[in-house]
N, C-alpha and C positions, 0 to 999 in steps of 0.2 A: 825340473818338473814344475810344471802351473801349481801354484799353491789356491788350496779350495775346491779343488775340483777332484782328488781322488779319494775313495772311501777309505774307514780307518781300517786299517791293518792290524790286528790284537789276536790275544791268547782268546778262545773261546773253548766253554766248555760244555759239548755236546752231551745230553745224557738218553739213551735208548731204554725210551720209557717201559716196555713191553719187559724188559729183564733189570734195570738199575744200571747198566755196565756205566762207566762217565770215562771221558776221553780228552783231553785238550791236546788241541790242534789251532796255528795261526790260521785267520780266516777274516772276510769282510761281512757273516754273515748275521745280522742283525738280534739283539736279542733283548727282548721286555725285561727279563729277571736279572737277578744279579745270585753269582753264589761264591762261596769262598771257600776255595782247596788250595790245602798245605799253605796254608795265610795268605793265600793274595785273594780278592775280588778280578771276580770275571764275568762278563756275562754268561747266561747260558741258553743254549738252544736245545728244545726238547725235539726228537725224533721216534717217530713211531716205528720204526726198526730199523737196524744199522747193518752190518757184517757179523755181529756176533748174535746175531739173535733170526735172521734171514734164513730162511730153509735150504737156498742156494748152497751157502756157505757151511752152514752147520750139518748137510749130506742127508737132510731127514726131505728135501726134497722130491716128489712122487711124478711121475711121468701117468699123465690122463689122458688117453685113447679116448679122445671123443670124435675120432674121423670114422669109427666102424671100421677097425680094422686094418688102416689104410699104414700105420706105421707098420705093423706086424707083417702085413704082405709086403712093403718095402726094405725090410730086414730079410724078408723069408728068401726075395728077390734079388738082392745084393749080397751076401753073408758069402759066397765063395770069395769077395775080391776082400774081405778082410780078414785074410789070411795070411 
């Protein structure tokens, strides 16, 4: 490998501001702060939502009909072949 030319590779430590959860994961992604879990210094990257706090993930999720309809008559349309 070229020396100087690839970014630093480290433990980083994400935290998903919206709930507190903190995560460390290797990563080359850049971070201002600095914080210390279970005694080492790491940096940290803050995320305004993650997987544990994501409506996807967490099933709270809502399906928004804003076609007028248009899903509902395409389920009403289909619903024999998923069977």
């Amino acid at each position: 490998m070229k020396e100087g030319i690839h970014p630093t590779y480290r433990d980083v430590c994400f935290l998903d501001q919206s709930n507190g959860m903190q995560f460390i994961i290797r990563s080359c992604a850049p971070g201002r702060e600095m914080i210390t879990v279970d005694g080492r210094e790491m940096p940290l990257f803050k995320l305004e939502t993650s997987s544990e706090s994501h409506a996807f993930y967490t099933g709270q999720q809502k399906s928004v009909d804003t076609l007028g309809g248009r899903v509902e008559k395409f389920r009403n349309k289909f619903a024999h072949l998923r069977k």
